[in-house]
C-alpha positions as CSV (number, residue, x, y, z in Angstrom):
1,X,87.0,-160.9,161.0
2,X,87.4,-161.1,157.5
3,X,85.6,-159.1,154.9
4,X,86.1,-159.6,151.2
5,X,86.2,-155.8,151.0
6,X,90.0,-156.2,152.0
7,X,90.2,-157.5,148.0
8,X,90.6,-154.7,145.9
9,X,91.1,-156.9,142.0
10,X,92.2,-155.8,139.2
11,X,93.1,-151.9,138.6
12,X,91.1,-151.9,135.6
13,X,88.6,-154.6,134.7
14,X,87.0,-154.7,130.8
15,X,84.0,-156.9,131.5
16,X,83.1,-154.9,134.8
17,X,84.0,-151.4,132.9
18,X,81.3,-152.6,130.2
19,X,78.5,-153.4,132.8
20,X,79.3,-149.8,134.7
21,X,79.1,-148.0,131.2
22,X,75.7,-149.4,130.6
23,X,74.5,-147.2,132.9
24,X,75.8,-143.8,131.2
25,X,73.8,-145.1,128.5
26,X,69.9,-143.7,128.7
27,X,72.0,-140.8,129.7
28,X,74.4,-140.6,126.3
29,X,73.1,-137.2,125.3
30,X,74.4,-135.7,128.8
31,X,77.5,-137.9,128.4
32,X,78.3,-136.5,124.6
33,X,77.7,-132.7,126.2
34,X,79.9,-133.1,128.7
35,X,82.8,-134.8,126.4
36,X,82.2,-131.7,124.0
37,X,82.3,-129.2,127.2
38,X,85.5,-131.2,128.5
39,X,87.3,-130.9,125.3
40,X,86.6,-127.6,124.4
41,X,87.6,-126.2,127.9
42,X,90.7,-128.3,127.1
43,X,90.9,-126.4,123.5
44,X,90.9,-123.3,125.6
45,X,93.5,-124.4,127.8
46,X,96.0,-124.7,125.2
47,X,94.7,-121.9,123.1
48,X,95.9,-119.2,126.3
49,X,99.9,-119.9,126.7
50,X,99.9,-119.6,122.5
51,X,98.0,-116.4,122.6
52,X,101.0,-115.0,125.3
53,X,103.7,-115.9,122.8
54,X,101.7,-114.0,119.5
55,X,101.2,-111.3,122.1
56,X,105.0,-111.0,123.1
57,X,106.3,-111.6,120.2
58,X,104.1,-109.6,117.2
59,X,102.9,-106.6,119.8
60,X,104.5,-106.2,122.8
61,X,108.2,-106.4,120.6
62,X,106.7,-104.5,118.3
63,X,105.1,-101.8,120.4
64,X,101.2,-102.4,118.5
65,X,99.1,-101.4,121.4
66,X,95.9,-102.0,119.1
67,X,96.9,-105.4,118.2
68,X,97.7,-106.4,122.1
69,X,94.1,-105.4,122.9
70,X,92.6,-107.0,120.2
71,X,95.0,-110.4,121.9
72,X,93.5,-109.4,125.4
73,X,90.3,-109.1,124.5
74,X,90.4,-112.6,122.6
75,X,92.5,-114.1,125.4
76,X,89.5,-112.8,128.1
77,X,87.1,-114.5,125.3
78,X,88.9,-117.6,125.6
79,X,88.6,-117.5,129.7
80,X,84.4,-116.9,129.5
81,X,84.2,-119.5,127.4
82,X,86.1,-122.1,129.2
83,X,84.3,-120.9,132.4
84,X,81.2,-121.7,130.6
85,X,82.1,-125.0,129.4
86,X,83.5,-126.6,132.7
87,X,80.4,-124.9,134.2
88,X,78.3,-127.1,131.7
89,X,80.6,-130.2,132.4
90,X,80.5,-129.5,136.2
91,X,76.6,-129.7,136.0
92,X,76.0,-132.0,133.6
93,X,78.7,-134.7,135.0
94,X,77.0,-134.5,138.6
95,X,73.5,-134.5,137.5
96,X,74.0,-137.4,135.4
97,X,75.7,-139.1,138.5
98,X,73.5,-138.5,140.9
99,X,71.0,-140.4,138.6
100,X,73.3,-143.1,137.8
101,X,73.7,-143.7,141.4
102,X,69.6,-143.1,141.8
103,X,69.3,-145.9,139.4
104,X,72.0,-148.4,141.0
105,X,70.4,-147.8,144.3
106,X,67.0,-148.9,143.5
107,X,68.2,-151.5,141.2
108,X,70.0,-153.0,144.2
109,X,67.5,-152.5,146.6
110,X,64.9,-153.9,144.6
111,X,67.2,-156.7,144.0
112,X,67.9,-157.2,148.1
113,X,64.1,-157.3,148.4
114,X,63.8,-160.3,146.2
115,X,66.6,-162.4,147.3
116,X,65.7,-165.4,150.1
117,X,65.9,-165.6,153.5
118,X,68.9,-168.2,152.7
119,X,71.1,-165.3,151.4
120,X,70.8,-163.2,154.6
121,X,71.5,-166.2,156.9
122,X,74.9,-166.0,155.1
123,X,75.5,-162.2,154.5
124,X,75.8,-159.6,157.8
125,X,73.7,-156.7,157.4
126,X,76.8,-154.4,158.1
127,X,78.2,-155.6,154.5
128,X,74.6,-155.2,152.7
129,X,74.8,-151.6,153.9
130,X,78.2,-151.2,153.0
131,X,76.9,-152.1,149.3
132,X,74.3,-150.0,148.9
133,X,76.0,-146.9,150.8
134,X,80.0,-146.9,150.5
135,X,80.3,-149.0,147.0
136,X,77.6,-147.1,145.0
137,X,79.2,-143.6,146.2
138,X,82.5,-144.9,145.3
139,X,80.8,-145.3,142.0
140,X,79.5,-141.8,142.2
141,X,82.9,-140.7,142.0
142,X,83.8,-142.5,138.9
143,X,80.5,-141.6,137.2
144,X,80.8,-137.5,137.9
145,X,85.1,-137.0,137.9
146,X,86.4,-140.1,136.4
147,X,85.0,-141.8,133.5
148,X,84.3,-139.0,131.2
149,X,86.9,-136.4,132.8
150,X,89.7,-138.4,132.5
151,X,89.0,-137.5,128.2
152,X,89.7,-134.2,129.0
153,X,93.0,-134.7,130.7
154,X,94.2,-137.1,127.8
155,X,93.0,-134.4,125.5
156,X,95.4,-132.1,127.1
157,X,98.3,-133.8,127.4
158,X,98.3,-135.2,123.8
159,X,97.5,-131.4,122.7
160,X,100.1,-130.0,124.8
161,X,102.6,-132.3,123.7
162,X,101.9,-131.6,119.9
163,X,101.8,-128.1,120.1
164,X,105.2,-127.6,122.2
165,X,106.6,-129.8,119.5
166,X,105.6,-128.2,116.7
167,X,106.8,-125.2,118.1
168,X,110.6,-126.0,118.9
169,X,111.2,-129.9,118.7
170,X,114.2,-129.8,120.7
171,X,113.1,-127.7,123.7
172,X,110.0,-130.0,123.8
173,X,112.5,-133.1,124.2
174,X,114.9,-131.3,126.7
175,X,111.1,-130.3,128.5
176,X,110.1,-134.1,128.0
177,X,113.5,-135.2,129.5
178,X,111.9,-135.3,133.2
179,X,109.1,-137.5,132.2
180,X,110.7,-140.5,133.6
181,X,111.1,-139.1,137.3
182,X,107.2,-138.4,136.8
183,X,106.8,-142.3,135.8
184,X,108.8,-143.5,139.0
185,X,106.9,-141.5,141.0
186,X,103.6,-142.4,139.8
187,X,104.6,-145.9,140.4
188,X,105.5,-145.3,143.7
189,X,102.4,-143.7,144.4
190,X,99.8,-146.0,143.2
191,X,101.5,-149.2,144.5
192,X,101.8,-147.7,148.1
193,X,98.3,-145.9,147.7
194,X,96.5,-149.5,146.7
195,X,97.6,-151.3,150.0
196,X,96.8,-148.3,152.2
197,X,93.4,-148.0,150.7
198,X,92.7,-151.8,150.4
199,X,93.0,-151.6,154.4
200,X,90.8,-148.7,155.2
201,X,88.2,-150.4,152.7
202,X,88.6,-153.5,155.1
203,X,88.5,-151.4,158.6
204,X,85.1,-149.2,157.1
205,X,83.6,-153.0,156.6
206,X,84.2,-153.6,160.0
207,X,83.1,-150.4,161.7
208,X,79.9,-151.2,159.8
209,X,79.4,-154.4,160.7
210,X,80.9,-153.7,164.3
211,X,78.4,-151.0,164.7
212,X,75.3,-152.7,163.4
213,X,75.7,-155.7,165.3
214,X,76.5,-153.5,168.7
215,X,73.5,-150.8,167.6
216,X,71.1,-153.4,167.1
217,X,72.3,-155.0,170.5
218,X,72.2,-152.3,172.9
219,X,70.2,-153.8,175.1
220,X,72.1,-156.8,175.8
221,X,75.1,-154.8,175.8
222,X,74.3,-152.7,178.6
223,X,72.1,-155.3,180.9
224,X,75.5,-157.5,181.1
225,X,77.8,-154.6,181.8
226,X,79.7,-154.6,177.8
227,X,79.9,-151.3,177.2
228,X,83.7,-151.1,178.6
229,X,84.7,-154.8,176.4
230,X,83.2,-153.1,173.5
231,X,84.6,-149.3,173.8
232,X,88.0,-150.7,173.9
233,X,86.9,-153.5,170.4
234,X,86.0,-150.0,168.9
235,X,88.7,-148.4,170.1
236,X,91.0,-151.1,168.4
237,X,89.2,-150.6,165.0
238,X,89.1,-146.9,165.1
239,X,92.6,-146.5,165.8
240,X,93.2,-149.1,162.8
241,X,91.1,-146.8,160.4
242,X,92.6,-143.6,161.7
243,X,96.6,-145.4,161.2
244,X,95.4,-146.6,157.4
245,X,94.2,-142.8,156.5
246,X,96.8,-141.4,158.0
247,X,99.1,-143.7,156.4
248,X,97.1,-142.6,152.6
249,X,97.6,-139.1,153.4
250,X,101.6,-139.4,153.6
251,X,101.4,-140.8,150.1
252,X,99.8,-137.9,148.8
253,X,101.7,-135.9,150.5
254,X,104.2,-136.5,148.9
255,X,103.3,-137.5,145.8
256,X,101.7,-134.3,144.7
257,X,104.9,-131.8,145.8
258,X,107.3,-134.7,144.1
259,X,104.9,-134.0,140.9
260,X,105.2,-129.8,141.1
261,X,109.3,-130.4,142.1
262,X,109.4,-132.2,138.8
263,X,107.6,-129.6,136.8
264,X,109.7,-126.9,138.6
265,X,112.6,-129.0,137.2
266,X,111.2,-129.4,133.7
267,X,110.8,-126.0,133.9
268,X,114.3,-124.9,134.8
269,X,115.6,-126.9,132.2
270,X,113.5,-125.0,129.8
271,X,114.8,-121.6,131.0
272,X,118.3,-122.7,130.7
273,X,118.0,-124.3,127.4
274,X,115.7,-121.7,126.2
275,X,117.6,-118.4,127.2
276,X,120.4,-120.3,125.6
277,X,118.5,-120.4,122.6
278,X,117.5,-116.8,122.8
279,X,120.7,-115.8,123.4
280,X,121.5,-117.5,120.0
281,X,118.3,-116.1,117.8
282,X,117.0,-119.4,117.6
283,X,114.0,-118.9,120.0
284,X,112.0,-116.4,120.8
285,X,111.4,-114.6,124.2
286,X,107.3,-115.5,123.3
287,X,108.1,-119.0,122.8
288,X,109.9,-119.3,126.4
289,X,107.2,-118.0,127.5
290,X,104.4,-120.0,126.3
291,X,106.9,-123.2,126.6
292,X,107.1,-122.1,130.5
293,X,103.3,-122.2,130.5
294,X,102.8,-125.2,128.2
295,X,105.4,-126.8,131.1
296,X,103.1,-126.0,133.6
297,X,99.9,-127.2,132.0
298,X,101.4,-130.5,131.6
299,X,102.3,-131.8,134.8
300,X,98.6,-130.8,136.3
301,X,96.6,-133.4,134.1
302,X,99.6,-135.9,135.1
303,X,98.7,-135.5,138.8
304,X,94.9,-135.5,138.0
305,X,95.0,-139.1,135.8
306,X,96.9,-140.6,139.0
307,X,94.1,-139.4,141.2
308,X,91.7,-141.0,138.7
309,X,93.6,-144.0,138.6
310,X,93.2,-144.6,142.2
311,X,89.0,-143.2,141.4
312,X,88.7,-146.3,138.8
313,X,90.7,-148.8,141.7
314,X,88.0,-148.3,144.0
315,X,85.2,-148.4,141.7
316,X,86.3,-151.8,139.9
317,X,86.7,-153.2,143.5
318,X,83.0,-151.6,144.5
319,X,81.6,-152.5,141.4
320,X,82.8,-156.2,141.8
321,X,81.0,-156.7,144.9
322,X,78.0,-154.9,143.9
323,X,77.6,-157.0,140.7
324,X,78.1,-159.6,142.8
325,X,75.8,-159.3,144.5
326,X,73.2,-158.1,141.5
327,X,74.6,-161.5,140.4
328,X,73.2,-163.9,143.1
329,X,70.3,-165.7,142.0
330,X,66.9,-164.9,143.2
331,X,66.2,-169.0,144.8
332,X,62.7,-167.8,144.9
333,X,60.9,-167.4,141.8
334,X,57.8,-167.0,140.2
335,X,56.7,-169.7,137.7
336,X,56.9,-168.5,134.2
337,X,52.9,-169.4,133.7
338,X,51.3,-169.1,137.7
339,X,47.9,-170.3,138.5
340,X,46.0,-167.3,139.4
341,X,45.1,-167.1,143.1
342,X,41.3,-168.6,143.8
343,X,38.9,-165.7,144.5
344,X,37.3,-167.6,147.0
345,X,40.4,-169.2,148.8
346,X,39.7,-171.3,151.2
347,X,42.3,-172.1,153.4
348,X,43.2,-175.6,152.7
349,X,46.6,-176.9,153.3
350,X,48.3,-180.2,152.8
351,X,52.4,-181.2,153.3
352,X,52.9,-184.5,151.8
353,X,56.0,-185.8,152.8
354,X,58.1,-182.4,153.0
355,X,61.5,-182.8,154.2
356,X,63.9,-179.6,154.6
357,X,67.7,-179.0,155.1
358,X,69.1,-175.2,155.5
359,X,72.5,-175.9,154.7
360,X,71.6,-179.0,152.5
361,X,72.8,-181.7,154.7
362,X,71.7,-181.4,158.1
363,X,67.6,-181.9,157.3
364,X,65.7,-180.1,160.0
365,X,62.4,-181.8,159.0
366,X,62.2,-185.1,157.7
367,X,59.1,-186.8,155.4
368,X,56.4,-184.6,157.1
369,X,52.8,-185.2,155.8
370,X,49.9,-183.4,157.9
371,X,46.7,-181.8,156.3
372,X,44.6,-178.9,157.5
373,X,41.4,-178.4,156.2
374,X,39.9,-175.3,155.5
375,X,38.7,-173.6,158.8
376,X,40.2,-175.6,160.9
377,X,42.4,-174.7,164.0
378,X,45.6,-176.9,164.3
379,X,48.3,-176.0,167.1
380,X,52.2,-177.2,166.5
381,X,54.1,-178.3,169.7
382,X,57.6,-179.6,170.5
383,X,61.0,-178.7,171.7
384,X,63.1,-175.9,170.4
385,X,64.5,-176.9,167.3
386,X,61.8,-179.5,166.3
387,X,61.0,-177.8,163.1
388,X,57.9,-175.6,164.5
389,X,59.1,-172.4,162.6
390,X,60.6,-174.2,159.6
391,X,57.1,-175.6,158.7
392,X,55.9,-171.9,158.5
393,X,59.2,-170.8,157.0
394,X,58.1,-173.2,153.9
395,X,54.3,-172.7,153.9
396,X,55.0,-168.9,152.9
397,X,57.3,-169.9,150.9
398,X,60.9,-167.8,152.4
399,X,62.4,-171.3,152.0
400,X,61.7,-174.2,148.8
401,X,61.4,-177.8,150.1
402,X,64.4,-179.9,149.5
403,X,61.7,-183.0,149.0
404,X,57.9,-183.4,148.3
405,X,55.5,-180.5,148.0
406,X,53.1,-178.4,150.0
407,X,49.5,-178.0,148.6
408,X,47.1,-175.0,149.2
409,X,43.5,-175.3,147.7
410,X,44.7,-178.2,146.1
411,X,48.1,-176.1,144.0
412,X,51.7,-176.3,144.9
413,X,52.8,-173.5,146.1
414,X,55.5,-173.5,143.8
415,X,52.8,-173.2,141.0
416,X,51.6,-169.4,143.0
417,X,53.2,-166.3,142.4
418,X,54.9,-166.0,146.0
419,X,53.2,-162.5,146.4
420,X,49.8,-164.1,145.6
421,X,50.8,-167.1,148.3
422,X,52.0,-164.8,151.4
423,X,48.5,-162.1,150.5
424,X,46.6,-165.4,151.2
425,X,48.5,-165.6,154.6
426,X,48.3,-163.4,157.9
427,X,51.3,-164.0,160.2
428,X,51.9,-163.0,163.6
429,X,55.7,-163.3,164.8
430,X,57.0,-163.8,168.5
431,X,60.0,-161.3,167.6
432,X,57.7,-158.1,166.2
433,X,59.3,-155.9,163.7
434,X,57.5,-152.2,163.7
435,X,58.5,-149.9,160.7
436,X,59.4,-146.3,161.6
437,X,56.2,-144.3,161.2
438,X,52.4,-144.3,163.0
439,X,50.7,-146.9,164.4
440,X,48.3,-147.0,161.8
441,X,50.7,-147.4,158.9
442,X,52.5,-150.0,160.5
443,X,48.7,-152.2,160.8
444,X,47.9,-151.2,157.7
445,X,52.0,-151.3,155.8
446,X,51.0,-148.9,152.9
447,X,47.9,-151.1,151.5
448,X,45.7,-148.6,150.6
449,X,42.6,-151.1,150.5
450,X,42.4,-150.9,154.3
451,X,41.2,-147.9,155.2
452,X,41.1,-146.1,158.3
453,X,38.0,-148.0,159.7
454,X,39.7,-150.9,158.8
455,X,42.3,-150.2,161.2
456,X,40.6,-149.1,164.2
457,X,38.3,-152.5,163.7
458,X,41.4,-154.5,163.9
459,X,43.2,-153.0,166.7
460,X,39.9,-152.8,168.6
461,X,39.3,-156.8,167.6
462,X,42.9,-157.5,169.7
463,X,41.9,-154.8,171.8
464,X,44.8,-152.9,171.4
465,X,42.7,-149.9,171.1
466,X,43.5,-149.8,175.1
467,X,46.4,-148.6,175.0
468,X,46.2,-146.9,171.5
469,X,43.4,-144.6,172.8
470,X,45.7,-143.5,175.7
471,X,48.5,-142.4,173.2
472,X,48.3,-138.2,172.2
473,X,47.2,-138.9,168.3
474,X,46.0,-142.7,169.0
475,X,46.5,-144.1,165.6
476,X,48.8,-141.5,163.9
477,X,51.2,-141.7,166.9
478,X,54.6,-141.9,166.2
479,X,56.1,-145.2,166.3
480,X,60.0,-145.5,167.0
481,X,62.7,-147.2,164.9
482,X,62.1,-150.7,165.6
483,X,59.4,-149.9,167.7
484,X,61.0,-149.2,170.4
485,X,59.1,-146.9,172.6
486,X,56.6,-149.6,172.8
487,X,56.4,-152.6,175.2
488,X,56.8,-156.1,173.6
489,X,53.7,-157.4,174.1
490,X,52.2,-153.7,172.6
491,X,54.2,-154.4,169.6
492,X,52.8,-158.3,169.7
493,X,49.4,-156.8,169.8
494,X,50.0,-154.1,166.7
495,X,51.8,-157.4,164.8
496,X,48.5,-159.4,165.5
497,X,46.0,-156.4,164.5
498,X,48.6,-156.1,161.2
499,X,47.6,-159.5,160.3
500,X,44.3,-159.1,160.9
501,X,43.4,-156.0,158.8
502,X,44.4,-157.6,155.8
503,X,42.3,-160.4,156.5
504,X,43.9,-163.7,155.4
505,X,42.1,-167.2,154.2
506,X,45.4,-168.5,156.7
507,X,46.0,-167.1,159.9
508,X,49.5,-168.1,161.5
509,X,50.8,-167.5,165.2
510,X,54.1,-168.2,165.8
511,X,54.7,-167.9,169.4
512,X,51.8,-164.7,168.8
513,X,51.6,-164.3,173.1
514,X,54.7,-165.7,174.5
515,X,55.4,-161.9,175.6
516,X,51.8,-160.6,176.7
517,X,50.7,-160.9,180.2
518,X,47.8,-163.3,181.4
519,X,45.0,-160.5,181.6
520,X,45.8,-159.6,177.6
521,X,46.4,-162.9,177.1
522,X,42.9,-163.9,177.9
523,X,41.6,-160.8,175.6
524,X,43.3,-162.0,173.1
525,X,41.9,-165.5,173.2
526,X,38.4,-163.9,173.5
527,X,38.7,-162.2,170.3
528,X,40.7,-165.0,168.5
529,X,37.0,-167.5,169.6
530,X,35.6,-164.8,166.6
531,X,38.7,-164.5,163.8
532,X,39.3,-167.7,164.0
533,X,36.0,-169.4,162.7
534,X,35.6,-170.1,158.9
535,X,39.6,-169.0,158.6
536,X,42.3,-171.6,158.9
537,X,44.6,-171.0,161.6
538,X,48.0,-172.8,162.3
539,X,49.3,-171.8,165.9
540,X,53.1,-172.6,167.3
541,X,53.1,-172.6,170.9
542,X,55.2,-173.5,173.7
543,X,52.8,-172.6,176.4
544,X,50.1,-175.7,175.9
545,X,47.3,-173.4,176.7
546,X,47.2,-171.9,174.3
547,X,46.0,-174.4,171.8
548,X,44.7,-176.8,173.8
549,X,41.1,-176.1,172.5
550,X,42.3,-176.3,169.1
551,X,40.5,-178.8,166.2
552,X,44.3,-180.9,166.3
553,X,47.4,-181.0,167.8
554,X,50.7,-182.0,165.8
555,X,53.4,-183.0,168.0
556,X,57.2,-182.5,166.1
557,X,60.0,-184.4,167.4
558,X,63.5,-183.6,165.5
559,X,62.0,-182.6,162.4
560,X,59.5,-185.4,162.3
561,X,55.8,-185.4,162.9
562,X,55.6,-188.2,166.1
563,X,51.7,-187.4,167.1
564,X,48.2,-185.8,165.7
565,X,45.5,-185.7,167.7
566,X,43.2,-183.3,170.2
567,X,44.1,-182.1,173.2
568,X,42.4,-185.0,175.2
569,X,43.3,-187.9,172.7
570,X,47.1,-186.9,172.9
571,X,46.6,-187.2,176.6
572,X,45.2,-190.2,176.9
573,X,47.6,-191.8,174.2
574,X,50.2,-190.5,177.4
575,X,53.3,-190.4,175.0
576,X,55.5,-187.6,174.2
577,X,52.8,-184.7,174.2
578,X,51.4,-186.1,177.9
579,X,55.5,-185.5,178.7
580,X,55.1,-182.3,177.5
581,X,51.8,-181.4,179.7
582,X,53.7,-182.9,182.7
583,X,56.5,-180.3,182.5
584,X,54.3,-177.0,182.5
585,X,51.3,-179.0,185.1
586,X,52.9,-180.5,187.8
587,X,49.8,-181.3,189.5
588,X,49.3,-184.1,186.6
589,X,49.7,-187.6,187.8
590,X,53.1,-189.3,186.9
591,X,52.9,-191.5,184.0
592,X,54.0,-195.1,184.5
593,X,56.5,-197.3,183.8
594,X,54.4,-199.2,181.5
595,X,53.3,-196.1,180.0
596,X,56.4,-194.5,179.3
């Protein structure tokens, strides 16, 4: 399976470095305190191996004990304060971070929410999760130990090498000398280090995705025996990951010892070039000193600017795929000017020669005009893949039509603010999806218009209160992720209460009791005789009875509408609805030939 995490880009990337910076900015203030903090830590740093060589070479030589604690005490100064300062950075860095990544998590949720359905019939939800989880904490990383840090280690190494030049030019270059084993190694390092992580950024995709898909479909897995077939897939995957992190950690392995073997080089060069030279007179012993310490200073930030490097890899690789995903258009929009939802809607709808393709070829309906007045009851029929859902699909507006328009109360919907279309609309689902929570929330989904009374009227309308009343807490019982603790035709029952309590001008069932039994069936069909009147309702159904007493009947064939009529007129007109009847009543007398 192929994930366009495997990817990784460019190492650095301008235009994506200026879009992740925009985000330090309502934060500058905490960004300009850390900088300061950074650098002045950094100050300190290079402050401590010159305060070594005054005290070696104008005290300790000397034998001024007063003037060495004066250097001690101003040396243990120099410590408090740099403690002080990377405290502040340490703080300031993450807390600013953590906000950042607050921010970028709720931008990109809030984004997810707005996109189509059309975007998730293309996108896994494994990779979604992988954005908002893995990506923005790769992010994280840059934001609180890359971005503003690495100042501190340029800082440093520029400092160091000005100071150790100004203090003996030619000990400095004989110091320097090593640089270029530092170079190959880096090289080495970050090449190797970009495949190996561009694979386990590939394998973590697929665990996610592998996991999700599997998670999700438990069920299925276990009632046809998987579990072995999809232990040893896992298995594959895991081992894959493990091989790819174990791979990463060889490199830094031996990257980091090949970087302290090169400093313990630069500094043996330093002690046999500088005891030569204080064999001579032209150094002195406090100069080898601090140069020794100056040595060791410099390699650290080396090491710490390749670890950032590979920190600002995986961020311009996260931040391309989030941004990309920021990026997609929202299909669905509100109208710059909408016409403000009618207090008193009424429930009228009208498709006038609506046609609809997903993929924009293959058009699942096809010049579809019907009209349903307001309070009427109209059922849909056909086979599966007629086009029953897709007409609900476009009524609420998850999908635009590819040709002609659909009217309620007399405005194209494309003229509504989607969120003023779908409150006019109650919609019951055959596959019910329960939030985590009570039973009450998930009737009443956080609108704090329906109050408790509401709640208990609705699920005592669909007679769900039978079963609510036997649970411990009845409403505020605890639902499970997904609903599962519940039986399908409970959760159809909740779904159908849901849409009740918010009480809609439209009422749609889409397959509403395909999964209750016949005794709920028939209370729900007693209580529906009341919701239904003075409240448009559009039914799917597969099981004819349960809209043969409806005001009309549209019959789709292959994405087109073939008949319209009541239950008895479609009978008697003994075309494909009659066929239909004949399947699910066998007792019905055969059509015949001249019929047909």
């Amino acid at each position: 399976m192929a994930h366009e995490e495997e990817v990784l880009g460019k190492a650095y990337d301008a235009r994506l470095m200026r879009r992740l910076v925009a985000y330090l900015r309502p934060y500058w203030l905490q960004v300009v305190i850390a900088v300061i903090a950074i650098i002045g830590s950094a100050a300190g740093q290079l402050a401590q191996p010159y305060l070594t060589k005054v005290a070696i070479d104008r005290y300790i030589a000397k034998g001024d004990v007063s003037g060495l604690l004066w250097i001690a005490l101003v040396y243990l100064a120099i410590l408090i304060a740099s403690f002080l300062l990377d405290y502040t950075n340490t703080c300031t860095m993450q807390l600013t971070g953590q906000r950042i990544i607050f921010d970028l998590r709720m931008e990109i949720f809030t984004h997810l929410q707005r996109l189509d359905l059309r975007y998730y019939d293309r996108n896994p939800v494994g990779r979604l999760m992988t954005r908002v989880t893995t990506d923005v904490d790769v992010l994280n990383d840059l934001f609180t130990g890359g971005v503003v840090a690495i100042f501190g280690d340029v800082f440093t190494l520029a400092g160091i090498m000005i100071v150790m030049l100004g203090m003996n030019w030619r000990l400095a270059l004989v110091a320097f000398s090593v640089l270029p084993l530092v170079v190959l190694v880096t090289q080495w390092f970050r090449r190797n280090v970009r495949g190996s992580y561009r694979t386990v950024r590939g394998l973590i995709a697929r665990i996610n995705a592998f996991l999700q898909e599997n998670i999700t479909g438990m069920s299925t897995v276990q009632l046809f025996r998987r579990e072995a077939m999809n232990f040893d897939r896992f298995d594959a995957i895991d081992r894959e990951h493990r091989d790819a992190n174990i791979a990463s950690i060889f490199f830094y392995a031996v990257f980091y010892p090949a970087v302290q073997l090169v400093g313990a080089l630069a500094a043996s060069l330093i002690i046999w070039y500088g005891g030569m030279r204080v064999l001579a007179g032209g150094l002195s012993i406090g100069a080898l000193v601090a140069f020794l310490q100056y040595s060791g200073r410099f390699f650290r930030p080396i090491s710490d600017i390749s670890d950032k490097f590979n920190i600002l890899q995986s961020a311009m690789a996260s931040s391309e795929r989030i941004f990309q995903l920021l990026d997609t258009p929202v299909v669905i929009q509100p109208p710059a000017a909408p016409v403000a939802r009618p207090a008193d809607a009424r429930g009228h709808v009208v498709f006038d020669h609506v046609s609809f393709a997903y993929n924009d070829q293959d058009y699942v309906l096809r010049d579809v005009s019907f009209e349903v007045a307001p309070g009427q009851r109209v059922g849909i029929v056909g086979a599966t893949g007629a086009g029953k859902s897709t007409i609900i699909n476009l009524l609420l507006r998850f999908y635009d039509v590819s040709k002609g328009r659909i009217l309620v109360d007399g405005v194209d919907i494309r003229e509504l603010d989607p969120g003023d279309l779908r409150s006019l609309c109650g919609l019951v689902l055959q596959d019910v999806h329960l939030f985590s929570g009570t039973i009450g929330a998930n009737v009443r989904l956080g609108n704090a218009e329906i109050d408790d009374d509401a709640v208990r009227r609705a699920v005592g309308a669909v007679h769900a209160d039978r079963f609510v009343g036997q649970l411990p807490e009845g409403l505020e019982s605890a639902v499970a992720e997904r609903g599962s603790t519940l039986s399908v035709g409970q959760k159809q029952l909740l779904s159908f209460a849901r849409a009740l309590a918010f009480d809609p001008s439209i009422l749609i069932l889409d397959e509403a009791t395909s999964s209750i039994d016949t005794e709920t069936e028939l209370l729900i069909h007693d209580a529906l005789r009341t919701l239904m009147t003075g409240r448009t309702t559009i039914a799917i159904a597969h099981r004819l009875s349960t809209i043969q007493d409806m005001d009309q009947i549209l019959v789709l064939h292959k994405g087109q509408l073939r008949e319209a009529g009541t239950h008895q007129q479609l009978l008697a007109a003994r075309g494909m609805y009659y066929r239909l009847y004949q399947l699910q009543y066998k007792e019905t007398p055969q059509p015949t030939a001249a019929a047909e």
